[in-house]
Every structure is written in structure tokens, then in C-alpha cells.
C-alpha positions in Angstrom: 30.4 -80.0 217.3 28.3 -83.2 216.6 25.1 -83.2 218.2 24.1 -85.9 219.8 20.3 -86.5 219.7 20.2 -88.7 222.4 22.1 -87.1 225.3 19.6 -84.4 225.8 22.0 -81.2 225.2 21.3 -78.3 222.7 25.1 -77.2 223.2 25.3 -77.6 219.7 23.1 -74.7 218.6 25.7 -72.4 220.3 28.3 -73.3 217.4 26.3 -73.3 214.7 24.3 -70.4 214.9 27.9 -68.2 214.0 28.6 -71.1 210.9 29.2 -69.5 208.2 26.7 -70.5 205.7 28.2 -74.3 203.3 29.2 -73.5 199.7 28.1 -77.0 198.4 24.5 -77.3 197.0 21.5 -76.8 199.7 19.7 -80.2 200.2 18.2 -81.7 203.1 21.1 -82.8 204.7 22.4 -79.2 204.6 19.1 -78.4 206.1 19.8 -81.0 208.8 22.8 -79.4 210.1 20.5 -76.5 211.4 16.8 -77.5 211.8 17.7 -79.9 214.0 20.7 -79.1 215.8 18.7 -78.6 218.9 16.6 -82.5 218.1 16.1 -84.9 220.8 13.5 -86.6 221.8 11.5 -86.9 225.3 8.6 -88.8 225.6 7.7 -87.0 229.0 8.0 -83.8 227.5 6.4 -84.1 224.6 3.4 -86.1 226.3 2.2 -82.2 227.1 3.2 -80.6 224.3 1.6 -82.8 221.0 -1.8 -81.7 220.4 -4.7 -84.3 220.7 -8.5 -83.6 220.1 -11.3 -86.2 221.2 -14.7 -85.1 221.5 -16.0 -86.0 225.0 -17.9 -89.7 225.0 -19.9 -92.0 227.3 -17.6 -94.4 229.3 -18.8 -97.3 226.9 -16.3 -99.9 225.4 -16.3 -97.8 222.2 -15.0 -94.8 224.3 -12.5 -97.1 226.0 -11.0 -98.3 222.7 -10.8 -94.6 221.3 -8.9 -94.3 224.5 -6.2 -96.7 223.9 -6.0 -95.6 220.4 -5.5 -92.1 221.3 -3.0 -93.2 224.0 -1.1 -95.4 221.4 -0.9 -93.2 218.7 0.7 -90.5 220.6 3.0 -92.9 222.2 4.2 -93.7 218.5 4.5 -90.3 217.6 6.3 -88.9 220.3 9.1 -92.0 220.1 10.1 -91.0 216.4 13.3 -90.1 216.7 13.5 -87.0 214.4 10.9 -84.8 216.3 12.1 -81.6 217.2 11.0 -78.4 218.6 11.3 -77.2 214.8 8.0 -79.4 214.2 4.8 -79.6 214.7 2.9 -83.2 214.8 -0.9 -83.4 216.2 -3.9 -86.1 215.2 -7.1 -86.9 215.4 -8.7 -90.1 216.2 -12.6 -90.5 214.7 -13.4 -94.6 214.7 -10.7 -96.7 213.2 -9.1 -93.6 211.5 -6.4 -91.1 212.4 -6.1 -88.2 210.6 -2.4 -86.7 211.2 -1.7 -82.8 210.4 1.2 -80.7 211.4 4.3 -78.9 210.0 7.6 -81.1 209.8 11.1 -79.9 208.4 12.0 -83.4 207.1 9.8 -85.4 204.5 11.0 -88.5 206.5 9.3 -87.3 209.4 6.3 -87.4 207.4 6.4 -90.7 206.3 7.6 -92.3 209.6 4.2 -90.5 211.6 2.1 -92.4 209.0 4.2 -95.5 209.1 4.1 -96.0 213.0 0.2 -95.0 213.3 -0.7 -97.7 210.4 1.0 -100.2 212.2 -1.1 -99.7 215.6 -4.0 -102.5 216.1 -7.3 -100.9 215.5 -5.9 -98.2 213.0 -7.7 -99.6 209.6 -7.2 -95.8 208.0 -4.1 -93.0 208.1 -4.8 -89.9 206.8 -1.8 -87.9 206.5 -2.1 -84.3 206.1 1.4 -83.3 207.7 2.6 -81.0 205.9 6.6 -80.5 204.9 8.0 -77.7 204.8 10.2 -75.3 202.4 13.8 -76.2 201.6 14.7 -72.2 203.2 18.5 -71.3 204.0 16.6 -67.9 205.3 14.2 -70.0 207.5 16.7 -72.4 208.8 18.6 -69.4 209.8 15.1 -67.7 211.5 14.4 -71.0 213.2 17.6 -70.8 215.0 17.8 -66.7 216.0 14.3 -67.4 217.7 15.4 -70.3 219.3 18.4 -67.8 220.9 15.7 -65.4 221.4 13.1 -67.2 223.1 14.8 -70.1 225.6 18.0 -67.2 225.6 15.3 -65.0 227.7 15.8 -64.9 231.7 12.2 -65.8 232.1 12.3 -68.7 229.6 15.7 -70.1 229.6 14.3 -72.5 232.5 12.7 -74.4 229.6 15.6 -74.8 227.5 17.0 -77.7 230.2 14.2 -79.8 229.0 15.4 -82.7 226.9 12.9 -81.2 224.0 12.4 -77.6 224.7 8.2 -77.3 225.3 7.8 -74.3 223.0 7.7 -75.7 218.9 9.1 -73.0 216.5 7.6 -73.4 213.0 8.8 -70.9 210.5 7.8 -71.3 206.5 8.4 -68.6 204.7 9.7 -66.3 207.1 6.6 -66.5 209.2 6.6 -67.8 212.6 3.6 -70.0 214.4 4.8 -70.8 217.8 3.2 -74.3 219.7 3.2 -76.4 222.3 2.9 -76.2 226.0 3.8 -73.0 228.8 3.5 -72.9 232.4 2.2 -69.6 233.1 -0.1 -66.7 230.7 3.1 -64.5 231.4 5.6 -67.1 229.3 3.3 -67.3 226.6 3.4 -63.4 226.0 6.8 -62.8 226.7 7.9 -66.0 224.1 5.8 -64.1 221.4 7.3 -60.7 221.9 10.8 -62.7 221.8 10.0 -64.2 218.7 8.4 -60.5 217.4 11.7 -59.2 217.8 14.1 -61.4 215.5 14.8 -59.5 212.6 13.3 -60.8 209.5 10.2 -62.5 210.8 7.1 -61.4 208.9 4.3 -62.6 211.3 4.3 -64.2 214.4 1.7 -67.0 215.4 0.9 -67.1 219.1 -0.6 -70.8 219.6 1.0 -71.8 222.6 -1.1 -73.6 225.6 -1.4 -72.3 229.0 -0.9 -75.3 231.9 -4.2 -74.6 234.0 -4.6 -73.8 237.8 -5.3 -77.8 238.1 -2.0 -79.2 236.7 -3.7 -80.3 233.3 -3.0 -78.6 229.7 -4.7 -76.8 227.3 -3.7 -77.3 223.5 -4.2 -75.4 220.5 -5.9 -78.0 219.1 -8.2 -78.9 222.1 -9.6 -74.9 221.7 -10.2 -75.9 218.4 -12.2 -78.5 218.9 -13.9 -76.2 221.5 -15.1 -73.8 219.1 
């Protein structure tokens, strides 16, 4: 069944996690077929989810401009049209320059993030440190038995309406790192003993955020900017 990025549904995962595996040559559009059978993007979901670090400032007009450009960039980033809950984009913002890091399953992906940020006013410097991941049949095929595992879980499976699915599942090399954005400290560890129990996962990376008592979020990447 086609999938069609921009109706919102994940239907499609359901008939290709039992596809038999292609006998032509592996490439990335093989890849396509199952990374990102489950893409589709939501700007009001990923708003929450995309980590952003910005190290706290006086309310001056130089603060007010690394607002914008904070603001802006993620608004470009979260409006590229292949970014799934297989990837992983975050930035920085330090001056006039962004620094982009991250995990992405496409090398497009990659290239569009840098693309979009250079293009914002006030952005005189990209520096892209996304990272693309392994061409892997066996990690295309982990990506998708944690995706069943995790949103297929009573507790989860709430999340899974979303029209991008909060929780990020990056696998490279048959390790897992899970990121993004849960409601409750009881979703984060039950989505990490989900992911613990697909066969053939090495590791698993707990990194997903808590949403706090307040209504505001967490990230990864804000506690590291903490420490």
C-alpha cells in the first residue's frame, strides 16, 4: 500500500513489516520503502519533540534576535518534508551560527536541514554535523519491529494517532537511542523496556523527555546544556 506522507496515517507500516525482503540491489530507495513508511510531518508535533539548547540571556535586543533565530530555524526544520520518527534533527544557535547535529536515514535530509537554515536572515554560518546513517537491511528491519513494539503497547499506542509519532527511533548498527518527547516518567520506561525486548537490538538508549508538572518540556539536549 502507498504511503501517503501527507494524510497523517501509518497504515502503511502494517503491510510492510510482513514484505518479504526485494531481490533487486539495496540502495536508498530500497531503504525508503521501510525507514520511512511511517513519515509525515507535523509541525505541532514536532514543535516538542526537536531538541533546542540556548543558554539563558538578558532580555536585550541581542537576546531578542537569538530568539527569532531559534524560533525560525526550528520552524525550517520541522517543515522538511522527509522528517520522520526514524530521525533525529536538533541545533544550536551561538551568534550568527547554527550548528546542526542529529541522526538522519537519508543523506537528503542532511543536505535540506543545512539548506533551509543558510537561507534564514541572520544565519551568516551552518555547521552541519548531522550525521547519516548506515545503508542496514537488518536496521531497517529493527526500526520497524520497535516501532510495532513501542506505539503497539496499550500504554503507548495513544501516541501513535499523532500525525508524527513523539517518540524518535534511531537504530545504527543494531543499537537503538530512543528521542523526543513523553507525557508521563511511566511512558518513558515502559517505551525502553518495549524497545529492550525486540530481538536483535544490542543496546538500547533511553533519551526521551519527560513533559513537566507545568505543561512545558524537557529535552535531551536542554539537560545537556544543563550539565
Amino acid at each position: 500500500m502507498p504511503f501517503n506522507r501527507h494524510s497523517g496515517r501509518v497504515a502503511a507500516l502494517e503491510s510492510g513489516a510482513n514484505a518479504a525482503p526485494c531481490s533487486h540491489r539495496y540502495n536508498h530507495q530500497t531503504r525508503s520503502s521501510y525507514a520511512h513508511a511511517a513519515l509525515v510531518v507535523s509541525a505541532v508535533t514536532l514543535l516538542a519533540a526537536l531538541p533546542i539548547v540556548g543558554r539563558a540571556q538578558p532580555r536585550t535586543s541581542s537576546a531578542s534576535a537569538q530568539e527569532r533565530l531559534i524560533r525560525e530555524v526550528r520552524h525550517e526544520l520541522v517543515m522538511l518534508p522527509y522528517y520522520g520518527v526514524f530521525d533525529n534533527l536538533a541545533y544550536r544557535v551561538n551568534g550568527n551560527t547554527v550548528e546542526l547535529y542529529g541522526q538522519v536515514t537519508r543523506p537528503t535530509l542532511k543536505s535540506d536541514a543545512e539548506g533551509v537554515v543558510k537561507k534564514i536572515e541572520g544565519v551568516d554560518r551552518v555547521v552541519d554535523n548531522i550525521e547519516v546513517l548506515p545503508l542496514s537491511p537488518n536496521d531497517d528491519r529493527l526500526r520497524l519491529a520497535l516501532f510495532h513494539a513501542i506505539y503497539g503497547h496499550s500504554a503507548l499506542n495513544r501516541y501513535a494517532i499523532q500525525a508524527v509519532p513523539p517518540i524518535h527511533i534511531i537504530v545504527k548498527n543494531g543499537n537503538a537511542t530512543l528521542e523526543g518527547v513523553v507525557a508521563t516518567q511511566m511512558d518513558k520506561q515502559i517505551a525502553e523496556m518495549q524497545a529492550k525486548s525486540v530481538p536483535g537490538v544490542f543496546t538500547v538508549t533511553n533519551n526521551l523527555s519527560v513533559e513537566s508538572s507545568e505543561g512545558g518540556t524537557e529535552t535531551s539536549a536542554d539537560r545537556k546544556d544543563k550539565e
